[in-house]
C-alpha positions as CSV (number, residue, x, y, z in Angstrom):
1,X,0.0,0.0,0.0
2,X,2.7,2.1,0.9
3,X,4.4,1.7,-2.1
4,X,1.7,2.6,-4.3
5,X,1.3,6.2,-2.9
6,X,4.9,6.4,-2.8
7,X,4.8,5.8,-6.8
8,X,1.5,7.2,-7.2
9,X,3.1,10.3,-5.8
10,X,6.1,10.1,-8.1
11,X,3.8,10.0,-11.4
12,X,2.1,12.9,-10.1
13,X,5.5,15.2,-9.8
14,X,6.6,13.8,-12.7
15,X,3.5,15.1,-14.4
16,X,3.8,18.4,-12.7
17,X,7.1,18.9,-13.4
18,X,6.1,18.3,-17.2
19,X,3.5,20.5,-17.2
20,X,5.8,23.0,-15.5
21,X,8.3,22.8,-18.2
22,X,5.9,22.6,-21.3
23,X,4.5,26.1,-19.7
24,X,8.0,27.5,-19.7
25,X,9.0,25.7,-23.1
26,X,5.9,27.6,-24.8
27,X,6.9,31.2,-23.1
28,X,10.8,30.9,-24.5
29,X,11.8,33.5,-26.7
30,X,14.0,32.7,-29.8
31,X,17.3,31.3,-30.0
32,X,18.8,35.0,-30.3
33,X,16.3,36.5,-28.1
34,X,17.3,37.1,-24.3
35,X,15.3,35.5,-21.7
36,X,12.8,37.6,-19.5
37,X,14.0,37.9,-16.2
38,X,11.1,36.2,-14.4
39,X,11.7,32.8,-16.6
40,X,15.6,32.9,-16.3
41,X,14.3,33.2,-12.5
42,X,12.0,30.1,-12.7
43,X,14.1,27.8,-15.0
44,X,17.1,28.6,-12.4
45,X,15.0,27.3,-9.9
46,X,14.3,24.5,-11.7
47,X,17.5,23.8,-12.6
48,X,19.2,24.3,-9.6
49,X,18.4,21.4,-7.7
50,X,19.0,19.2,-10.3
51,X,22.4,20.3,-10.7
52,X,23.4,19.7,-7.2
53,X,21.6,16.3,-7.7
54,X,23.7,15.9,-10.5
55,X,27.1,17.1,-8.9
56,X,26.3,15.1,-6.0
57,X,26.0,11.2,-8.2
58,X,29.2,12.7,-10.3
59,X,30.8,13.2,-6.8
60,X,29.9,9.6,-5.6
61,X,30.2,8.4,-8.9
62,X,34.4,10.0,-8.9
63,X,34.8,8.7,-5.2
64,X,33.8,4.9,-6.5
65,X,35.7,4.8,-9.1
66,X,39.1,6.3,-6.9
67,X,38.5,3.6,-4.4
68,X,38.2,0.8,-7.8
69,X,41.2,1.9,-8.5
70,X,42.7,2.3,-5.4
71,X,41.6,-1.7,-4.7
72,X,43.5,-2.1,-7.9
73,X,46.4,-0.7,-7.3
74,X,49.0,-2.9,-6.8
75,X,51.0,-0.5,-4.4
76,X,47.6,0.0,-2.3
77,X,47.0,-3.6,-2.6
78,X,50.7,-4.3,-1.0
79,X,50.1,-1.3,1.9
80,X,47.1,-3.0,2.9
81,X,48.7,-6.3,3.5
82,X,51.3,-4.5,4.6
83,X,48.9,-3.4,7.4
84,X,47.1,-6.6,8.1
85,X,50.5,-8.4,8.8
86,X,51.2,-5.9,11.5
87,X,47.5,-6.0,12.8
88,X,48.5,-9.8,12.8
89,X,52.0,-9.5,14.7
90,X,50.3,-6.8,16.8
91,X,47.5,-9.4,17.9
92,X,50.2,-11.9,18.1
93,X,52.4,-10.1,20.8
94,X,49.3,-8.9,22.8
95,X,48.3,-12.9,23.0
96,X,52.2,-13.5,24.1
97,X,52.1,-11.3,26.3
98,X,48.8,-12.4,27.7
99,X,50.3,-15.8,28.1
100,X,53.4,-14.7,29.8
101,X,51.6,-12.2,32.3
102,X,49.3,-15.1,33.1
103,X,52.1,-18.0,33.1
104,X,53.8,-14.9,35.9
105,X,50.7,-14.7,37.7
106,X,50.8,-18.6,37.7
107,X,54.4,-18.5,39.3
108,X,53.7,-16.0,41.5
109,X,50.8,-17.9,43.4
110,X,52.7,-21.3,43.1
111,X,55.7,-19.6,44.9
112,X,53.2,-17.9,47.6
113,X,51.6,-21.2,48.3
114,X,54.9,-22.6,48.6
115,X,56.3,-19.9,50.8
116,X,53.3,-20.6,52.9
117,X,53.7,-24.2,53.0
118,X,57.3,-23.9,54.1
119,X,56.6,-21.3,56.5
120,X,54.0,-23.7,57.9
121,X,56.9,-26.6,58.3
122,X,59.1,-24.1,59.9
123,X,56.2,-23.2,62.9
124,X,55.7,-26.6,63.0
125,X,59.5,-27.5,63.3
126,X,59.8,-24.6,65.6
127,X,56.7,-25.6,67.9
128,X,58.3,-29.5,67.7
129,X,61.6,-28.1,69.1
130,X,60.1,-26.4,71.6
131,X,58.0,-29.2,72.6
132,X,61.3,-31.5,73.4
133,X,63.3,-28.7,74.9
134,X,60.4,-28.3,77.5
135,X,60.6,-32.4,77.7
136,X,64.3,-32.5,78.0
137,X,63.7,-29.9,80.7
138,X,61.2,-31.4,82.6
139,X,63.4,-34.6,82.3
140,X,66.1,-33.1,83.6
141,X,64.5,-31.5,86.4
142,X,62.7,-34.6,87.4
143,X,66.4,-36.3,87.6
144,X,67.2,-33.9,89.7
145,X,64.8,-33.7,91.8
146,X,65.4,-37.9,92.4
147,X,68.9,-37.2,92.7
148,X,68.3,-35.0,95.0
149,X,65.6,-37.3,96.9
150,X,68.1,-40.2,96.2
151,X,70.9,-38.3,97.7
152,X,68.8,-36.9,100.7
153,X,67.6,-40.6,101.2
154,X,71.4,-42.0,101.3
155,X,72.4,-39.1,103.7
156,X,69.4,-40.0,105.8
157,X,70.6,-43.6,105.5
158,X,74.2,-42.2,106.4
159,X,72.8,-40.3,109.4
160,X,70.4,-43.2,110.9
161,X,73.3,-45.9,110.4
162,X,75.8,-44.1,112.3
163,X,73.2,-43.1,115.1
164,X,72.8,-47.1,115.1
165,X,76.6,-47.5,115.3
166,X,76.8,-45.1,117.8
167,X,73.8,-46.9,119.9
168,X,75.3,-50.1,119.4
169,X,78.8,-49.0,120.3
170,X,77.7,-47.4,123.0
């Protein structure tokens, strides 16, 4: 439907636009007459826009066939390899570079957990050390202390055998 009023539309200017020029057709002077000013004024308004419209599809039409040619130039041809080897590389070195941050990052967390795990070992080495230090301690401290009983024991021994010497002597 919309395309029916569209072209119905068209026809219509088209037929205006006929009209309008048989009108100023009929009212031109002679080839060696001037124009009056009032239809130089009317066919310059006519023909301006379709110059521009004109200048316009020349302009587009010069600007296609520069970038034909340009796609068919050898030269351009070779720059734009040229520049999609390096887009290439680039995207190459960016990946490497990913990779080696990442394989970094990778090292970096492997020696942190391994930092930690030997930290860990030496706490528990520590603690362990610590642990049998206190034990020899309290080892040697209960030696003592029987020594010490042992010896008090054997002087008491001493002391009751001469009081029995002494009472048997006596």
């Amino acid at each position: 439907m919309k395309f029916k009023k569209t072209q119905n539309f068209k026809n219509l200017l088209l037929k205006k636009s006929f009209l309008v020029s048989r009108q100023l057709l009929d009212q031109l002077p002679t080839p060696n007459e001037p124009l009056p000013e009032d239809i130089e004024y009317r066919i310059s308004q006519l023909v301006a826009p379709a110059a521009e419209q004109l200048k316009g599809k020349n302009q587009q039409e010069a600007q296609a066939k520069q970038a034909q040619q340009q796609a068919q130039d050898p030269v351009i041809q070779m720059q734009q390899k040229e520049l999609q080897i390096k887009e290439m590389e680039a995207q190459t070195k960016a990946q490497s570079e990913m990779a080696k941050i990442q394989l970094d990052m990778q090292k970096a967390t492997q020696r942190s957990q391994l930092d930690q795990a030997k930290l860990s070992l030496q706490e528990r080495t520590e603690e362990a050390k610590l642990a049998l230090r206190i034990s020899e301690d309290k080892g040697r401290n209960e030696l003592e202390a029987r020594r010490i009983s042992s010896k008090e024991q054997i002087e008491g021994l001493r002391i009751g055998k001469d009081i029995a010497e002494d009472l048997l002597d006596g």
